[in-house]
C-alpha positions as CSV (number, residue, x, y, z in Angstrom):
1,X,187.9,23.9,203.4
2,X,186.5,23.3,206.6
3,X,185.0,19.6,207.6
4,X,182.0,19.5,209.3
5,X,182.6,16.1,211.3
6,X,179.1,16.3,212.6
7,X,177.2,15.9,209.2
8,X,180.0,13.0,208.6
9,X,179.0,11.2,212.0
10,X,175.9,11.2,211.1
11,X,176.4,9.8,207.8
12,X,178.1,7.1,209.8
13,X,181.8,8.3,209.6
14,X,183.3,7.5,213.1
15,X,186.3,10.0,213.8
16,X,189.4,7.8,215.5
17,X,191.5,8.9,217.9
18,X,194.4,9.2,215.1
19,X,194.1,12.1,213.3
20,X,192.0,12.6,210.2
21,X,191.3,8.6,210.1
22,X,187.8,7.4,210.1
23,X,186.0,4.0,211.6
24,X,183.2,4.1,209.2
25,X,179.8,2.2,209.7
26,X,178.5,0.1,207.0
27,X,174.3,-0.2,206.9
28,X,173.5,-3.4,207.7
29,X,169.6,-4.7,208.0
30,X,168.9,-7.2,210.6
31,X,172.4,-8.8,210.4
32,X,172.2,-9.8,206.8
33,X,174.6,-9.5,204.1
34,X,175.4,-11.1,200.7
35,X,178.8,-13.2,200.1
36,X,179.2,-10.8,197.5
37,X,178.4,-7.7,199.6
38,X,181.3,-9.9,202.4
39,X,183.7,-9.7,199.4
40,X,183.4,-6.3,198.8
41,X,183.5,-4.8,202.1
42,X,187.0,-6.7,202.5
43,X,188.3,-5.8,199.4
44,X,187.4,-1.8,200.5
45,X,188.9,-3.1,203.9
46,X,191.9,-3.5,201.7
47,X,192.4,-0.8,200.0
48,X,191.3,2.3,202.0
49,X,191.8,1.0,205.7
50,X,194.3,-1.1,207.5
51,X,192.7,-4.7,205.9
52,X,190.7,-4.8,209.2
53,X,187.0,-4.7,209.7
54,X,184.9,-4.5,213.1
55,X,181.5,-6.2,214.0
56,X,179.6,-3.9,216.0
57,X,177.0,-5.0,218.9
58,X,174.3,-4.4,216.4
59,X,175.3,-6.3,213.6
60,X,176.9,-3.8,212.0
61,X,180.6,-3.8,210.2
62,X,183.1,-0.7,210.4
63,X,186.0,-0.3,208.2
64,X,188.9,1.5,210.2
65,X,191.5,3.8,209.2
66,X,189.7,5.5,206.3
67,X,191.6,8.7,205.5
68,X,189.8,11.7,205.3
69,X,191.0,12.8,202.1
70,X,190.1,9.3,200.5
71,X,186.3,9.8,201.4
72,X,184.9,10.7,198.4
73,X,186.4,7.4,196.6
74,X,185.3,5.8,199.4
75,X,182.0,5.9,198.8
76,X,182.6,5.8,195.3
77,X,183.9,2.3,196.4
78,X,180.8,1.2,198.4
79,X,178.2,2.0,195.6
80,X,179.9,-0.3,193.2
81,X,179.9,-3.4,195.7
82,X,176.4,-2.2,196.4
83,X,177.0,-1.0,199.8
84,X,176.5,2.2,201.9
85,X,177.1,4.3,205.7
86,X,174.6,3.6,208.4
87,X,172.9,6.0,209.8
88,X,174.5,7.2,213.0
89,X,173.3,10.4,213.9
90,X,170.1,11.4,216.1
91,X,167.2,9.4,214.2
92,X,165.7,5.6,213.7
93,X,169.4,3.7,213.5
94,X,169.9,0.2,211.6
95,X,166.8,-1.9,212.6
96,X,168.7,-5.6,214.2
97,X,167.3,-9.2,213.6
98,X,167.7,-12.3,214.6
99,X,167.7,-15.4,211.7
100,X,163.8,-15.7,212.5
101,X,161.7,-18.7,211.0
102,X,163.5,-18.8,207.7
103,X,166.4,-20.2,209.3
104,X,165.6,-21.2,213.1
105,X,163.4,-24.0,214.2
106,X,162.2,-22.1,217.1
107,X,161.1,-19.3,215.1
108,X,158.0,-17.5,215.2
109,X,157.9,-14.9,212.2
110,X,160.4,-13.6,209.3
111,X,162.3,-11.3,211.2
112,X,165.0,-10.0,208.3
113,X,161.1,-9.7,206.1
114,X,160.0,-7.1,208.9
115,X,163.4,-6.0,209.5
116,X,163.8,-4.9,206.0
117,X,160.1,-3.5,205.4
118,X,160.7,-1.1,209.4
119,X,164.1,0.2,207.9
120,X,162.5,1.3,204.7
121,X,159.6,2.8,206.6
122,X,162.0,4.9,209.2
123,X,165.8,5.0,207.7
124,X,166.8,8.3,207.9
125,X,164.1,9.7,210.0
126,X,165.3,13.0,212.2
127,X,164.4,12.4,215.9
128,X,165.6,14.1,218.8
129,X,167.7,11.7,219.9
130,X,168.8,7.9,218.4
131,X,166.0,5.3,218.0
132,X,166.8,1.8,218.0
133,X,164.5,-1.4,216.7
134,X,165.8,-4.9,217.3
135,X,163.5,-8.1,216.4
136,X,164.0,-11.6,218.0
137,X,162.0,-14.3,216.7
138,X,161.1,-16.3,219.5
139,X,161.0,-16.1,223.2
140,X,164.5,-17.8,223.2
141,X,165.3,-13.8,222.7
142,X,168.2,-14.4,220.9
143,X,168.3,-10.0,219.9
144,X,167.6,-9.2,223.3
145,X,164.5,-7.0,222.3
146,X,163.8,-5.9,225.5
147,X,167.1,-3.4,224.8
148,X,166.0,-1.5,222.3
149,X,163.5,1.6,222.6
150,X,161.2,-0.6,220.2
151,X,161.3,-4.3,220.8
152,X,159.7,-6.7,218.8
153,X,159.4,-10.4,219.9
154,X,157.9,-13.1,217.5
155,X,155.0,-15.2,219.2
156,X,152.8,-17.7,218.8
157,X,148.9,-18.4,220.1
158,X,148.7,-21.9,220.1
159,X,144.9,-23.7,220.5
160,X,145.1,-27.6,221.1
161,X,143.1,-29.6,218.5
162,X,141.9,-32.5,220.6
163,X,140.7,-34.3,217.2
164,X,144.0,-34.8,216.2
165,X,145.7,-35.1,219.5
166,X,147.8,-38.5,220.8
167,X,148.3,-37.6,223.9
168,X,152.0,-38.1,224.1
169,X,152.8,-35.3,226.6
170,X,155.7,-33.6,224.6
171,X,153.6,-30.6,224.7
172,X,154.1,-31.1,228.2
173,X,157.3,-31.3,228.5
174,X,158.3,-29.0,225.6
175,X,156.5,-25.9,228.3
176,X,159.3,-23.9,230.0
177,X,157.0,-22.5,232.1
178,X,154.6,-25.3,233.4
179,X,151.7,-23.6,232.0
180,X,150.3,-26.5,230.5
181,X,149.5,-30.0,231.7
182,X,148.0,-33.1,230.2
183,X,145.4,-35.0,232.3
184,X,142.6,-37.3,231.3
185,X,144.2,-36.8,227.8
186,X,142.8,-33.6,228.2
187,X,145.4,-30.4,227.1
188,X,145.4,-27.6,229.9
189,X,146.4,-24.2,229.3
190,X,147.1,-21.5,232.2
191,X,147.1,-18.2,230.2
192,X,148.8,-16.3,232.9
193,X,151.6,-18.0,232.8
194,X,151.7,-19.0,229.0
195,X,154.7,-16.9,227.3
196,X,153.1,-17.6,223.7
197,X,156.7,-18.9,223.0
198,X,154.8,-21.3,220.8
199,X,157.4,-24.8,221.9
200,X,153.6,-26.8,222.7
201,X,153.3,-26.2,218.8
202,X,156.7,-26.9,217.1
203,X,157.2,-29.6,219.5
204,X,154.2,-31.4,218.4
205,X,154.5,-34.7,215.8
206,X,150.6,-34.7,215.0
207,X,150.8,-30.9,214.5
208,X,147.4,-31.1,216.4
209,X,148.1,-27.2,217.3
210,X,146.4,-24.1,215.6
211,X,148.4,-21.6,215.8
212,X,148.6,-18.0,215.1
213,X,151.6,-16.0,214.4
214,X,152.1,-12.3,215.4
215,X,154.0,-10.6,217.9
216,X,154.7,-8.8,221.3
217,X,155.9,-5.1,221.6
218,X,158.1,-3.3,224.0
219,X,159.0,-0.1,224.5
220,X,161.5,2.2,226.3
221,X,164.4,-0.2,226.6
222,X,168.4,0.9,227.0
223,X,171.5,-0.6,226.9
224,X,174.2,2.0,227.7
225,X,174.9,4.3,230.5
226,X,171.8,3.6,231.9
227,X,170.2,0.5,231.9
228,X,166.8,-0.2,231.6
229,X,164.7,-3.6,230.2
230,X,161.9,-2.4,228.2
231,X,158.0,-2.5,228.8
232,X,155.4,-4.0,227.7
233,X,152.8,-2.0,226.6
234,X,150.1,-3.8,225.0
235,X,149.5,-7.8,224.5
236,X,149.8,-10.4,221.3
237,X,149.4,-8.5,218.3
238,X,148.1,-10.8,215.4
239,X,148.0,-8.3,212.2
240,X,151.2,-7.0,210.9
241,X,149.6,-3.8,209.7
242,X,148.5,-3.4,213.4
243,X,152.0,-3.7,214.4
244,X,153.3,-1.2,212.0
245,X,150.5,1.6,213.1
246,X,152.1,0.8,216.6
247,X,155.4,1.9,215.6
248,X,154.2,4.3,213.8
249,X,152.5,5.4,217.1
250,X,155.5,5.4,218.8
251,X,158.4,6.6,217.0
252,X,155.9,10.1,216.6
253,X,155.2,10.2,220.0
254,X,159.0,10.3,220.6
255,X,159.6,13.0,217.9
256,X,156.3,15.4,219.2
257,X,157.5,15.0,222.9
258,X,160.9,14.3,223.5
259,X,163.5,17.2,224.4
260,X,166.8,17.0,222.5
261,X,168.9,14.4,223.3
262,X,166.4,12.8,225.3
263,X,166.7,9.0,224.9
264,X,162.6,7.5,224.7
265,X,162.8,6.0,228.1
266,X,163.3,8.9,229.6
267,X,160.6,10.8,227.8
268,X,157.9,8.1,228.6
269,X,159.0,8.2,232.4
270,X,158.7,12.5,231.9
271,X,155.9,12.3,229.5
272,X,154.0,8.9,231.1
273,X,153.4,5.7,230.5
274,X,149.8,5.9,230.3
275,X,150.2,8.7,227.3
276,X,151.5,6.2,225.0
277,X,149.5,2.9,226.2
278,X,146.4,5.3,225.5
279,X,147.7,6.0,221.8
280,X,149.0,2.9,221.5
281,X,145.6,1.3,222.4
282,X,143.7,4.0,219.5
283,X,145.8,1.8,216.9
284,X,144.5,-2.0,218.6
């Protein structure tokens, strides 16, 4: 029978250089994994490659050396230890995370919460060509969002309570960016060059900071052949079900417009920028 190694790339089945052996791609969502799911994928490891895994550069983990003929209790295999392929073929891949707020101090928003929730929304979507999300939780940018062809960045809009305030300048010095000051025990914001990294806020002992969580989008990043940092296309987004129409927005202006193996960068430079800020700004 003949094997169709393009429907098994796609299902995250990675053909080696050695003959009819298999580097195969286990779904991962933003970098998270049980210590029994650990367990599992070494005791697969084990049995049906070489006892080797790989950690891919988005969080990913490949077992090498499958054989072909071994496939089907392969995946057998995976489903018991509750584990299955990535996606790998031309579509919305793996959506990547850093640890976000429920781990990280500087954290702005539950990255693996949104992680999961965007790869249940798009896993397995058909596009014309792949379609990567990555989430970073602060502006520390630990994911490097600015990579992917949607990158989401956790923020912070910070407003200085003066009630509350005891004017001991750590705000001040927690700011990265000088764009706040403390005179006359008076807080001082410069919005231009605020990053709504949201430091003025954790920093603070009196927690005299309101603050409001949400996040900042880019779009059209790539990491490969060509590199390119991604672009902002609209400012701090406060509602999560905003954010969602915004991806939404996005990932189908990719699908109507792009050509086939067209990566999105390259069809917002062909297409325009202003096409998608204009659609973008519908959802706002």
């Amino acid at each position: 029978m003949a094997v169709n190694f393009k429907l098994l790339k796609q299902q995250g089945f990675m053909r080696q250089k050695q003959k009819n052996r298999f580097s195969v791609r286990i779904r991962v969502v933003g970098g998270h994994l049980t210590a029994t799911q650990l367990a599992g994928i070494a005791e697969i490891a084990e049995k049906f490659g070489n006892g080797t895994v790989h950690l891919t550069s988005r969080q990913s983990v490949e077992i090498p050396f499958v054989k072909l003929e071994e496939l089907d209790q392969f995946r057998q295999a995976l489903a018991e230890k509750n584990l299955e392929t990535a996606n790998c073929g031309a579509g919305v891949r793996t959506v990547t995370a850093c640890q976000g707020n429920a781990v990280c101090g500087s954290g702005c928003i539950d990255t693996y919460g949104l992680a999961k929730e965007l790869e249940e929304r798009y896993f397995t979507r058909k596009l014309p060509h792949k379609f990567k999300i990555g989430i970073t939780g602060c502006q520390n940018n630990c994911l490097k969002a600015e990579e992917n062809d949607l990158g989401i960045k956790g923020a912070v809009k910070a407003q200085w309570r003066e009630s509350d305030c005891i004017h001991c300048g750590l705000c001040e010095k927690a700011c990265r960016h000088h764009a706040l000051v403390l005179e006359n025990n008076q807080v001082k914001i410069n919005p231009e060059l605020c990053t709504l990294c949201g430091r003025c806020y954790h920093v603070c002992p009196v927690k005299c900071w309101d603050a409001e969580h949400g996040y900042l989008v880019t779009l059209g990043g790539l990491f490969g052949n060509t590199i390119s940092k991604g672009r902002a296309v609209t400012g701090f987004i406060a509602d999560k079900q905003e954010l969602l129409k915004i991806c939404d927005t996005a990932i189908d202006f990719f699908e109507e417009y792009a050509n086939s193996g067209e990566r999105f960068k390259f069809t917002l430079d062909r297409i325009g920028w202003e096409q998608i800020r204009e659609k973008i700004a519908i959802c706002e």
